[in-house]
RODO-2510 file (C-alpha; in nm, 4 decimals, decimal comma):
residues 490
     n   res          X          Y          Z
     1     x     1,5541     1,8933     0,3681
     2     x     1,6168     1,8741     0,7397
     3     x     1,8110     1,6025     0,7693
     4     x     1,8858     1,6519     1,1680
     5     x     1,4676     1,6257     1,2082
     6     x     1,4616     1,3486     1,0106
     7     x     1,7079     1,1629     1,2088
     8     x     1,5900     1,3039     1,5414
     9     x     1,2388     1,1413     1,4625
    10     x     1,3367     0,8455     1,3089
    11     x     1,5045     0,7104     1,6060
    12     x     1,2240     0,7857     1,8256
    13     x     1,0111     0,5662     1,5994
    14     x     1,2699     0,2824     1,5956
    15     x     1,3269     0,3017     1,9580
    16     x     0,8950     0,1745     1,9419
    17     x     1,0519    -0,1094     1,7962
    18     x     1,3425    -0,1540     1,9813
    19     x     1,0669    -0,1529     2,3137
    20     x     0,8225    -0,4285     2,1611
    21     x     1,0182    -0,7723     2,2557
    22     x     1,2517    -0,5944     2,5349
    23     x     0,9175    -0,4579     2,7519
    24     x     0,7119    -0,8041     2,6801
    25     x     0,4411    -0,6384     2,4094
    26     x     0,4818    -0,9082     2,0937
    27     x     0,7201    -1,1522     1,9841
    28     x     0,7719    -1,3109     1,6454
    29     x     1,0093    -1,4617     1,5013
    30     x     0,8328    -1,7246     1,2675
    31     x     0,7983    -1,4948     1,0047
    32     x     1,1011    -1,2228     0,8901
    33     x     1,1226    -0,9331     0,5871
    34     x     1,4470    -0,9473     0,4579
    35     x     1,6015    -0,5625     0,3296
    36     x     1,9174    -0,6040     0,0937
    37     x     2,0960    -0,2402     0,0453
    38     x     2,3329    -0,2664    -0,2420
    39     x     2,6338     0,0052    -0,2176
    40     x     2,7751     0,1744    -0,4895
    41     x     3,0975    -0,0600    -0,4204
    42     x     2,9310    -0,3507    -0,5519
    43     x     2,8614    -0,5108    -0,1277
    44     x     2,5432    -0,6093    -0,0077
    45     x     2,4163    -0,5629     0,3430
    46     x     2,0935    -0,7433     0,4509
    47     x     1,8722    -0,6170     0,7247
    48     x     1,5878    -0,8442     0,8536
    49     x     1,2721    -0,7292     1,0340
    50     x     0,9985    -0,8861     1,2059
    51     x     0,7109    -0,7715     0,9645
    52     x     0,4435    -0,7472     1,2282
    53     x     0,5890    -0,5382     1,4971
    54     x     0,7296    -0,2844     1,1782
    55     x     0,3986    -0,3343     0,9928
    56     x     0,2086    -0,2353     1,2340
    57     x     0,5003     0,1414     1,3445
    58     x     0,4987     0,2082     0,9318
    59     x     0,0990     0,2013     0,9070
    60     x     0,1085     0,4958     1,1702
    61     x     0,3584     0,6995     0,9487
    62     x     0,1852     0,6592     0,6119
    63     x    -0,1388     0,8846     0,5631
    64     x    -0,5455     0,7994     0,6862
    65     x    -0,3954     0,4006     0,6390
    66     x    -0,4648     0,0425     0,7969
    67     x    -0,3513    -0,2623     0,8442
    68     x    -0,4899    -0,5817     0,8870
    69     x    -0,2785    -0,8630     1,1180
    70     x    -0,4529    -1,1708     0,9845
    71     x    -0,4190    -1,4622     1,1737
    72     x    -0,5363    -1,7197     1,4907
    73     x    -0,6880    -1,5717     1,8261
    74     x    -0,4769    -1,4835     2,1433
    75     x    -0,1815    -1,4012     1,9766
    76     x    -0,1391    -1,0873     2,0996
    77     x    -0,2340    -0,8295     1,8028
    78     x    -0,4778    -0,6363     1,9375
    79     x    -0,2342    -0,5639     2,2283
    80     x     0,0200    -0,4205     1,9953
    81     x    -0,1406    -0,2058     1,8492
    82     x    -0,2840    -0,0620     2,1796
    83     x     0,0972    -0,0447     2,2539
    84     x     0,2507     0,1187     1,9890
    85     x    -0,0205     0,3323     1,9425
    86     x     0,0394     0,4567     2,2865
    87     x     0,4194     0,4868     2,2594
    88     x     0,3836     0,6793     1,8902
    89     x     0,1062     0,9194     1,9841
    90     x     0,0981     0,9471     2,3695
    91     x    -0,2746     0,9147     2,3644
    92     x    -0,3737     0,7652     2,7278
    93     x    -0,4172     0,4165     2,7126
    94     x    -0,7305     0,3936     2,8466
    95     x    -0,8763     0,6446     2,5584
    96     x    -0,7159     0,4379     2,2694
    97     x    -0,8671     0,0993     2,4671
    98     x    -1,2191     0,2716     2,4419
    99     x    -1,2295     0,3979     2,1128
   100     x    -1,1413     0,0339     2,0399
   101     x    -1,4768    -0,1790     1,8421
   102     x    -1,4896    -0,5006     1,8203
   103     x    -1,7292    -0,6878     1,5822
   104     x    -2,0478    -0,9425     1,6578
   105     x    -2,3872    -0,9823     1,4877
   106     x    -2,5551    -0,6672     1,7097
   107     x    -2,2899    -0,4200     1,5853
   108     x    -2,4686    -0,1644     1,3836
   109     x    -2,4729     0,2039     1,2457
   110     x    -2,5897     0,3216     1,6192
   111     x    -2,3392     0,1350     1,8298
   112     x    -2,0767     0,1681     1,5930
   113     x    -2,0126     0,5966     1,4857
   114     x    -2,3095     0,7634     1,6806
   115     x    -2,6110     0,7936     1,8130
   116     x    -2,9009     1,0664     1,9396
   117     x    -2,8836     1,2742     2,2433
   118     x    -3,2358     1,1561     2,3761
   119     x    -3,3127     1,4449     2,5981
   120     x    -3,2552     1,6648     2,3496
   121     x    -3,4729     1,4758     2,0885
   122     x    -3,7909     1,4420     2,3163
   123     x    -3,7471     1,7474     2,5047
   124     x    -3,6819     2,0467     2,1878
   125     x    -3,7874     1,7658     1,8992
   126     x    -3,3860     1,8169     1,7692
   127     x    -3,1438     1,6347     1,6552
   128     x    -2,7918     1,6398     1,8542
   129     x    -2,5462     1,3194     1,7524
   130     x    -2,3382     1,2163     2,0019
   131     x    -2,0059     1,0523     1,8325
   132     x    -1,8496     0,7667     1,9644
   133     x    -1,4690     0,7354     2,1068
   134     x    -1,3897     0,5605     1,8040
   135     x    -1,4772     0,7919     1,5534
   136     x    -1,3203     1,0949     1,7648
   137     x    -1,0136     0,9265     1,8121
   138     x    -0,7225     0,9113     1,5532
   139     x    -0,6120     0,5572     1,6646
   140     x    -0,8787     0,3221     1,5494
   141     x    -0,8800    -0,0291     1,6563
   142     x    -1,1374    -0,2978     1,4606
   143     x    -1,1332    -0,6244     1,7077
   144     x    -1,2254    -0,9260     1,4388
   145     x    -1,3142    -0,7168     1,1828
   146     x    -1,4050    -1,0173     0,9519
   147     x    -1,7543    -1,0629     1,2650
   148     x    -1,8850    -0,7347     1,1509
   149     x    -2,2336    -0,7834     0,9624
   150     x    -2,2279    -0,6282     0,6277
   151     x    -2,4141    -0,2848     0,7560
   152     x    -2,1810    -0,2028     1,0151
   153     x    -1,8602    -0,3063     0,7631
   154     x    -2,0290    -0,0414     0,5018
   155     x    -2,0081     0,2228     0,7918
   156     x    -1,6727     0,1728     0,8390
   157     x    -1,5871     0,1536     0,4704
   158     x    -1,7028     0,5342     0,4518
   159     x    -1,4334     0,5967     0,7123
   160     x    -1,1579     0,4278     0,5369
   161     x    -1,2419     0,5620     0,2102
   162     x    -1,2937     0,8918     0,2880
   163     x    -1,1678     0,9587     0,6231
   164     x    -1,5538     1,0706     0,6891
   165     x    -1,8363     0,9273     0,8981
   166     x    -2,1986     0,9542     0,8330
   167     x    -2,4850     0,9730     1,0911
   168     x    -2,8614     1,1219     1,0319
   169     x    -2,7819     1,3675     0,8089
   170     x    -2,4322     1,4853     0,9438
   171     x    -2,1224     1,4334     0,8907
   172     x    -1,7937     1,4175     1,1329
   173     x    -1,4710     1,4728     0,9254
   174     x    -1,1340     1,2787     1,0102
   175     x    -0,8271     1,4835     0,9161
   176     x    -0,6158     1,2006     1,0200
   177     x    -0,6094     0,8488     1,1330
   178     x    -0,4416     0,5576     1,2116
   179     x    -0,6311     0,1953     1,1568
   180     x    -0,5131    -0,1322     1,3097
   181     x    -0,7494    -0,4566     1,2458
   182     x    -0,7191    -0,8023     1,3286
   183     x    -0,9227    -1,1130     1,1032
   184     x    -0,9581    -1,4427     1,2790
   185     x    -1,0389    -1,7377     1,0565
   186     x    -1,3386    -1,7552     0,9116
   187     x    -1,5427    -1,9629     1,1210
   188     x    -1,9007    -1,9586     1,2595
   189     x    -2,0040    -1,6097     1,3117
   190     x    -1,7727    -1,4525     1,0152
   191     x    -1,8786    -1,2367     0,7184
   192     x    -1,7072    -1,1925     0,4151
   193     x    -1,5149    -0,9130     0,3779
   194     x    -1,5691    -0,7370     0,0208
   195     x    -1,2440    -0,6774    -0,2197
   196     x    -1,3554    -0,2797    -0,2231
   197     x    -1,3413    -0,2646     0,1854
   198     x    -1,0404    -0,4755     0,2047
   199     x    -0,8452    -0,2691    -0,0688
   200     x    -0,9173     0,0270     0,1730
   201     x    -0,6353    -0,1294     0,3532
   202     x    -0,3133    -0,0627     0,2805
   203     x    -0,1424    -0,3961     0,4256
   204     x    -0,1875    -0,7276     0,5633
   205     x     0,0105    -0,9773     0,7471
   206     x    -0,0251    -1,3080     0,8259
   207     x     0,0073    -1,3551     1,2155
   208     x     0,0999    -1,6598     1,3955
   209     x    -0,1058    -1,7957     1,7056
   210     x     0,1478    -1,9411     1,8663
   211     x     0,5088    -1,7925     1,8341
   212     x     0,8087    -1,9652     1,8048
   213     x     1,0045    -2,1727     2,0399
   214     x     1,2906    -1,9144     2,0914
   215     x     0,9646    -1,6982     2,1431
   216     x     0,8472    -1,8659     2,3983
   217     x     1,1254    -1,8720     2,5979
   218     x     1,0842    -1,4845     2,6105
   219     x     0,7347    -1,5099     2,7060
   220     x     0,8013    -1,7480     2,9933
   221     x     1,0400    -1,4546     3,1196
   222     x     0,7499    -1,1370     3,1592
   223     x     0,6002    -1,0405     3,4331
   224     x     0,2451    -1,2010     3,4199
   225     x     0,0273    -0,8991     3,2924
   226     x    -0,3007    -1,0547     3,4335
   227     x    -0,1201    -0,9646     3,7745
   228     x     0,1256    -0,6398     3,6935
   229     x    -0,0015    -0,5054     3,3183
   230     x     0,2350    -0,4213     3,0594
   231     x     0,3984    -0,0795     3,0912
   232     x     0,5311     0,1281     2,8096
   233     x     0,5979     0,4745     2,7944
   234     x     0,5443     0,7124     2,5038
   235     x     0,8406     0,8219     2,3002
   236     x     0,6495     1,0775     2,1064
   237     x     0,3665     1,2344     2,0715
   238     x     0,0609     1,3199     1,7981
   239     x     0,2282     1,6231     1,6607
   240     x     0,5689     1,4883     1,6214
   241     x     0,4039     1,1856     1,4715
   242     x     0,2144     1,4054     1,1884
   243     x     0,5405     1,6080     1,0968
   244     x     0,6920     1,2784     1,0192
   245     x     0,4245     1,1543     0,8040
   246     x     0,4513     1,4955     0,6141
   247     x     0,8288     1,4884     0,6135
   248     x     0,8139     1,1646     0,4631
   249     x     0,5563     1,2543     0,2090
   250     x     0,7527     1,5886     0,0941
   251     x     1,1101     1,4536     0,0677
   252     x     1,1366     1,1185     0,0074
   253     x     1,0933     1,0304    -0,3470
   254     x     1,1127     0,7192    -0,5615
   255     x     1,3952     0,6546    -0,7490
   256     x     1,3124     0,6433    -1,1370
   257     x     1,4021     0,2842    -1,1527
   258     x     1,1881     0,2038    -0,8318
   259     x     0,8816     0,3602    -0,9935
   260     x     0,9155     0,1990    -1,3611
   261     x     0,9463    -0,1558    -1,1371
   262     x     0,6522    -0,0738    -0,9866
   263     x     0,4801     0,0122    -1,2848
   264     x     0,5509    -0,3325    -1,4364
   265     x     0,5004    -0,4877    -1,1241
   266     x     0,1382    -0,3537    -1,0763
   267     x     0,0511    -0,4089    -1,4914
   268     x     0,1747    -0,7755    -1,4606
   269     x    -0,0499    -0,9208    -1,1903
   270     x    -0,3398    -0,7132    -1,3936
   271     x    -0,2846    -0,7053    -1,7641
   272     x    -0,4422    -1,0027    -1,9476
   273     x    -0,4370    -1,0685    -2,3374
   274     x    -0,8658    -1,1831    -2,2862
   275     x    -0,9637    -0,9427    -2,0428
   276     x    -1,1553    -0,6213    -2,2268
   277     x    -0,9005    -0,3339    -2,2127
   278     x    -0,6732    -0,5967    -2,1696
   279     x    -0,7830    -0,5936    -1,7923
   280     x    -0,7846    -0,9363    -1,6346
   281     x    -1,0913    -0,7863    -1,4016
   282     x    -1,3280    -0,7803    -1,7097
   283     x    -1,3295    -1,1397    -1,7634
   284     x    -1,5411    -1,3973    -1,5763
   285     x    -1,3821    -1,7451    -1,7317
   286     x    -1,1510    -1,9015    -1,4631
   287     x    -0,7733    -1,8750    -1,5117
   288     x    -0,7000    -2,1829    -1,6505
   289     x    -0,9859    -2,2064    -1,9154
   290     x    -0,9055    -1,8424    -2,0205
   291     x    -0,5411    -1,9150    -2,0684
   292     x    -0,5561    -2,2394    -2,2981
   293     x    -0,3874    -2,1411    -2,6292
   294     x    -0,2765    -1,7893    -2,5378
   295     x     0,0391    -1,7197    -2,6380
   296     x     0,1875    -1,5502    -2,3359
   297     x     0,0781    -1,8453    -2,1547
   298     x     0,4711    -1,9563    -2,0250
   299     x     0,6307    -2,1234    -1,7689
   300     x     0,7291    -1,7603    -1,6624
   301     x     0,3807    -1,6023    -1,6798
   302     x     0,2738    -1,4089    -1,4276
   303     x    -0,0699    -1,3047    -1,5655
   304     x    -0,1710    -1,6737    -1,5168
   305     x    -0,1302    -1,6661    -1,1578
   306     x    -0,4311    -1,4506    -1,0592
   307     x    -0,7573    -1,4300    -1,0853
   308     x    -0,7447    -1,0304    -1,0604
   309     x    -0,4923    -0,8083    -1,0183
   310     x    -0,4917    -0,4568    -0,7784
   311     x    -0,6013    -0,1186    -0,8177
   312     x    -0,5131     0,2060    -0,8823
   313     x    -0,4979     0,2559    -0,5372
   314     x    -0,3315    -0,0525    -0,4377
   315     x    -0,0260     0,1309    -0,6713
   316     x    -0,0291     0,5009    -0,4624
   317     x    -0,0084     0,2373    -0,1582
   318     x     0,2808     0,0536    -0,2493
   319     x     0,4427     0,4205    -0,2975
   320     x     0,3275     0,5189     0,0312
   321     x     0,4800     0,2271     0,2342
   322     x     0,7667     0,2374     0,0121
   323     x     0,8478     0,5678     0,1028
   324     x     0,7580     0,4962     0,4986
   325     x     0,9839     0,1505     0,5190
   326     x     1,2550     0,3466     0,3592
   327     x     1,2435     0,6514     0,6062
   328     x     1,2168     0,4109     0,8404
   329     x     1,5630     0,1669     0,7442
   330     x     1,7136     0,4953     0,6117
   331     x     1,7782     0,2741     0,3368
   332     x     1,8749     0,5590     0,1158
   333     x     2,2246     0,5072    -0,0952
   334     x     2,2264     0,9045    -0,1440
   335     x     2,0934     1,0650     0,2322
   336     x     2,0700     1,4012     0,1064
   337     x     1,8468     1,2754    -0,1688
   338     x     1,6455     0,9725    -0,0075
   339     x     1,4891     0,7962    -0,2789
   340     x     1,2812     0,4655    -0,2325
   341     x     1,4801     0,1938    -0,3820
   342     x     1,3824    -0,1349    -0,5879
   343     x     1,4427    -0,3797    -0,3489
   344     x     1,2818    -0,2290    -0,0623
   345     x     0,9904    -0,2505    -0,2796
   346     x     1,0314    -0,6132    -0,3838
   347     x     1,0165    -0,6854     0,0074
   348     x     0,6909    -0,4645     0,1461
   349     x     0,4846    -0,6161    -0,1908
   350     x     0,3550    -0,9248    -0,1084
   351     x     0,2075    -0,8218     0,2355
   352     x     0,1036    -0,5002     0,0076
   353     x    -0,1225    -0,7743    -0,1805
   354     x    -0,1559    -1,0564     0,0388
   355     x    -0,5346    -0,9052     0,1126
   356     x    -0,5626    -0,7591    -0,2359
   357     x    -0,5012    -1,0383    -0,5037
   358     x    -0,6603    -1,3776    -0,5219
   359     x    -0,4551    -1,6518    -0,6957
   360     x    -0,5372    -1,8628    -0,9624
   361     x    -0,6900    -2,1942    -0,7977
   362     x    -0,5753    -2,4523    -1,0443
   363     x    -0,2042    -2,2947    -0,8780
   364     x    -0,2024    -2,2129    -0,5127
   365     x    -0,3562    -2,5507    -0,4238
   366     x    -0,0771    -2,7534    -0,5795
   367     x     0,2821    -2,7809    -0,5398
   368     x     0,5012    -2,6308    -0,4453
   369     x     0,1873    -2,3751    -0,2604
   370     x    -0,0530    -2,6084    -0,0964
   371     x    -0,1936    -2,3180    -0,0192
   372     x     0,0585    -2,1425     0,1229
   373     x    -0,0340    -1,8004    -0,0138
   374     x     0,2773    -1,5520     0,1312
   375     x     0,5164    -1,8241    -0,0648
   376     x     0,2791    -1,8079    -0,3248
   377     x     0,3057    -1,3828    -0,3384
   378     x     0,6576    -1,4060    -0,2863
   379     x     0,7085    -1,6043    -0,6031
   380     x     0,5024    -1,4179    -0,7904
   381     x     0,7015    -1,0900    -0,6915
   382     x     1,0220    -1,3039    -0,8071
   383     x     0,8554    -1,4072    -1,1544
   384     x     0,7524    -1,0441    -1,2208
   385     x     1,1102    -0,9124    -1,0994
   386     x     1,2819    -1,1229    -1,3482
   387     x     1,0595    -1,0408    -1,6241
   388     x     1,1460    -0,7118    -1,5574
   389     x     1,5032    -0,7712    -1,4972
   390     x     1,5190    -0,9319    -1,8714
   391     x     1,3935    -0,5948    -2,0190
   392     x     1,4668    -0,3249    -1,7656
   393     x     1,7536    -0,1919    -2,0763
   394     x     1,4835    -0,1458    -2,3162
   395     x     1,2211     0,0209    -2,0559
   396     x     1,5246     0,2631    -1,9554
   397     x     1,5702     0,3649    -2,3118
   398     x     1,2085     0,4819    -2,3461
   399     x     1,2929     0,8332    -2,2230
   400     x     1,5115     0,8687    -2,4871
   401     x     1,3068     0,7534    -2,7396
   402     x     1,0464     0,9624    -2,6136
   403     x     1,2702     1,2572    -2,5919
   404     x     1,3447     1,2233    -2,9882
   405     x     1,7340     1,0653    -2,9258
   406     x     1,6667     0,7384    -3,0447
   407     x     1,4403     0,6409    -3,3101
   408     x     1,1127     0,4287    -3,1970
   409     x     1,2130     0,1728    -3,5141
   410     x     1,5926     0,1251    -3,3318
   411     x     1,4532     0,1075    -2,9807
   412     x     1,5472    -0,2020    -2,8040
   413     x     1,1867    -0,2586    -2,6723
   414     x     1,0656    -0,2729    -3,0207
   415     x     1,2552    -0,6416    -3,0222
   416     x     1,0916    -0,7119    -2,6454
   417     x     0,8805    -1,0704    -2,7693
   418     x     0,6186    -1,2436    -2,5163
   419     x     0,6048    -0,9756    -2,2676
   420     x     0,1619    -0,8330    -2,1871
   421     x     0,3049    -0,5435    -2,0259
   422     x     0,5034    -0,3716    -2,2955
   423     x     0,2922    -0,4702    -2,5316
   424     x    -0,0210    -0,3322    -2,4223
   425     x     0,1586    -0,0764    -2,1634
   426     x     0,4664     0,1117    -2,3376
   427     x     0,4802    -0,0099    -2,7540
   428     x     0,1590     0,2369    -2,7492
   429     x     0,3615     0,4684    -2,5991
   430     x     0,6584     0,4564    -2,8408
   431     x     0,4501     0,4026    -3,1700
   432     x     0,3030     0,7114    -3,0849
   433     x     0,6690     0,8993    -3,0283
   434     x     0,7218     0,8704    -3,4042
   435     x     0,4700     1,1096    -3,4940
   436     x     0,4567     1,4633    -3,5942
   437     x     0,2221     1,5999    -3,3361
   438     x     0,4067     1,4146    -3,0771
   439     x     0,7341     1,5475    -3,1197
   440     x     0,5386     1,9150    -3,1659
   441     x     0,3866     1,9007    -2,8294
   442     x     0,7479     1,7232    -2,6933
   443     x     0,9271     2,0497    -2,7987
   444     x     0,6908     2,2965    -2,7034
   445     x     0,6534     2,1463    -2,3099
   446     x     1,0436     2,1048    -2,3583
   447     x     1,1027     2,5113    -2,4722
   448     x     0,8135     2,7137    -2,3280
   449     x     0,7310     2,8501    -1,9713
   450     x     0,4199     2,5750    -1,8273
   451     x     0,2098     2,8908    -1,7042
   452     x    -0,1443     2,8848    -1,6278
   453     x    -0,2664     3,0204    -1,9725
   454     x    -0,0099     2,7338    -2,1891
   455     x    -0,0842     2,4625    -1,9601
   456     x    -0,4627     2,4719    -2,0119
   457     x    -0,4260     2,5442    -2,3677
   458     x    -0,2170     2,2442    -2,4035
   459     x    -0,4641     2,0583    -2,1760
   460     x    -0,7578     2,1390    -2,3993
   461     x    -0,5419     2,0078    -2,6923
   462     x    -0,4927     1,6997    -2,5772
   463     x    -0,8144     1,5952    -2,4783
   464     x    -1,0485     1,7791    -2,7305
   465     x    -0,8196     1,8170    -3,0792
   466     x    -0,5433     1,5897    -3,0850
   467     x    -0,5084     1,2926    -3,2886
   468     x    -0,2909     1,1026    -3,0414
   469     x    -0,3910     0,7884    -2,8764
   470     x    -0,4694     0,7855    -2,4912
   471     x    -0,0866     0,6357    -2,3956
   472     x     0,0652     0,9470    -2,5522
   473     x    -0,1911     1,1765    -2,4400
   474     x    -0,1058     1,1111    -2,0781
   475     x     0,2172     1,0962    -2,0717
   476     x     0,2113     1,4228    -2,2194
   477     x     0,0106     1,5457    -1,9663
   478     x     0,2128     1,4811    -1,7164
   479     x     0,5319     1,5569    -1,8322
   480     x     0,3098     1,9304    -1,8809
   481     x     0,2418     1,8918    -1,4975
   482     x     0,5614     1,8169    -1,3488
   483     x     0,6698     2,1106    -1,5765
   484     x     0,4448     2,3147    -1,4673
   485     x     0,5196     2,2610    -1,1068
   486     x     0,9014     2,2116    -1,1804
   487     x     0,9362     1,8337    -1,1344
   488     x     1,1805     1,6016    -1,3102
   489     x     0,9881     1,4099    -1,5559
   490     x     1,0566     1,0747    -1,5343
***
């Protein structure tokens, strides 16, 4: 790892945030993410960001991603992101402005990604599409995305989802982009947005209209930029920008007690004992119906909370940002082995599913929510910490178990009561450990060389001739892969 190009690159990015309040861009300080770093002497340092002026940096170092700033008009979002697009890519200004869309009722297919070179068309009877800026252009802006009619929002879901844009019968491929969006309230002239487009992005954050007093103050003091303009200078440019997403990708890793949180984090807001495949999505009754007489219905629940929980993809996100907020606090205990950590995590998730999971309504409405839905996400991160604080011991012993060291009728999780996740998520997993052709295919990955020709026999095993359950069957395919490809197995 490079650590000097790490460094070098990191404090050109935080110098973008260092520029936002001092040069007059955005100010906010009504809202704050708090960062604790515990040292390995036992102290704890605390490090508090402004989550809108960060949100908005990290989405440009985390892969094809978006953000959404969600909140009242003229608070200045869409100017920050023209900003610190600017200042991160060094992109002229004036081509990130008008690449920029902004959505009303006439916004469709045509005026949105493309449209037909006429000459060409009446003159030779071909076809030649002409892409728009904002299709070209790796900084996308989407003004009031939530004013979009629902044929232009399926043309930009293509983008999102697969970094690809569709016109006629061509296609323009995006290699790389960075998406910034603002929602207004939905009032007249707003579409819903659906839970597949809006799980496209990978966070959202609430935005004020009106900043704070102390705010204010600071406004009063710049230069009025009807008059004068605000002016920023870049600090990077595209190519530096791209070697720190990769950088970031490659050597930052998540620490093995990071990733099981965020395992259990992810299977308690989706897991329910009624759902089919115990999957809370595959159930129509409302929360509070469905829950009467269940017996993990607590005081502590978390599965009670939402109506759904978040997807597969929704989990590689919270990775992604985990990794990019880390880089970006070099909150790493260990710097020559920077590893995401738990409570950077526990910080990053609610604005990771503020768009992404609707609460139960017989909950937020009351006290102590009244609707307040980042308290509500915040306690819900807190319930589903200390549920996995009370059996974090018996999820670390799993490796063991698994690994043949302790017995799966002495494990510790074994005596975990009242908890959906291990029940339905790792007692699978450690019922199967007990048997023969577990502890056969254990050994074997454990003693022999993953090559090409073993790994796909093994693969074929497992899926066509093996008597294990699915739990076992992929775990033991990917503790095969990270063999294979010489990985620690976690």
């Amino acid at each position: 790892m490079d650590r000097k190009l790490h460094e070098s690159l990191r404090e050109k990015v935080r110098s973008v945030y260092l520029q936002i309040p001092t040069q007059g861009v955005y100010f906010n300080s009504r809202s704050v993410m708090e960062f604790t770093r515990k040292y390995p002497d036992e102290t704890v340092h605390k490090t508090y960001l402004d989550p809108l002026s960060s949100g908005v940096i990290v989405n440009a170092l985390v892969p094809k991603s978006g953000v959404i700033l969600k909140g009242g008009h003229g608070g200045g979002k869409t100017t920050l992101f023209e900003k610190v697009a600017y200042m991160l890519t060094g992109i002229p200004e004036k081509e990130i402005s008008s690449s920029m869309i902004r959505g009303n009722d006439d916004q469709n297919v045509n005026t949105l990604l493309a449209t037909l070179k006429l000459g060409k068309l009446f003159v030779d009877g071909e076809e030649e599409v002409i892409w728009r800026n904002f299709v070209k252009c790796p900084v996308k802006i989407i003004d009031e995305i939530n004013r979009f009619p629902p044929a232009a929002q399926n043309a930009l879901f293509e983008i999102m989802n697969r970094g690809r844009a569709e016109f006629i019968d061509q296609e323009y491929e995006i290699k790389d982009f960075m998406a910034f969006a603002t929602e207004n309230p939905n009032d007249t002239g707003t579409y819903p947005l659906s839970k597949p487009f809006l799980d496209r992005f990978g966070f959202c954050i609430p935005a004020p209209q009106l900043p704070s007093a102390s705010d204010q103050y600071l406004l009063a003091t710049r230069a009025d930029d009807k008059l004068e303009g605000l002016v920023v200078k870049p600090v990077m440019n595209l190519d530096e920008l791209n070697i720190a997403k990769r950088l970031i990708s490659k050597d930052v890793k998540m620490g093995s007690d990071a990733l099981i949180y965020l395992i259990y984090l992810t299977q308690a807001l989706t897991t329910c004992e009624r759902g089919d495949y115990s999957d809370k999505a595959h159930n129509e009754i409302p929360v509070g119906e469905r829950c009467k007489g269940c017996g993990f219905d607590t005081a502590a629940a978390v599965c009670k909370m939402t109506k759904q929980g978040i997807s597969g993809r929704a989990f590689l996100d919270f990775q992604r940002w985990g990794k990019a907020y880390s880089w970006f606090l070099n909150e790493f205990p260990d710097p020559n082995n920077p590893e995401v950590q738990l409570e950077t995590l526990q910080t990053i998730a609610p604005y990771l599913m503020f768009h992404r999971v609707e609460p139960a309504e017989n909950i937020i409405g009351k006290d102590p929510y009244f609707g307040m839905k980042m308290k509500y996400l915040e306690d819900v991160v807190k319930r589903a910490t200390a549920g996995y604080t009370t059996i974090k011991d018996a999820l670390k012993e799993v490796p063991a178990v698994l690994r043949g060291d302790v017995k799966p009728k002495n494990a510790k999780i074994k005596d975990v009561d009242k908890d959906l996740v291990v029940k339905y998520h790792f007692q699978p997993l450690i019922e199967a450990a007990d048997k023969k052709e577990f502890r056969e295919i254990f050994e074997l990955i454990e003693k022999k060389r993953m090559d090409g020709k073993t790994f796909d026999e093994l693969e074929r095993r497992l899926a066509f001739t093996s008597e294990l359950g699915p739990h076992a069957q992929k775990y033991l395919l990917s503790k095969a892969l990270d063999e294979r490809e010489g990985g620690e197995h976690i």
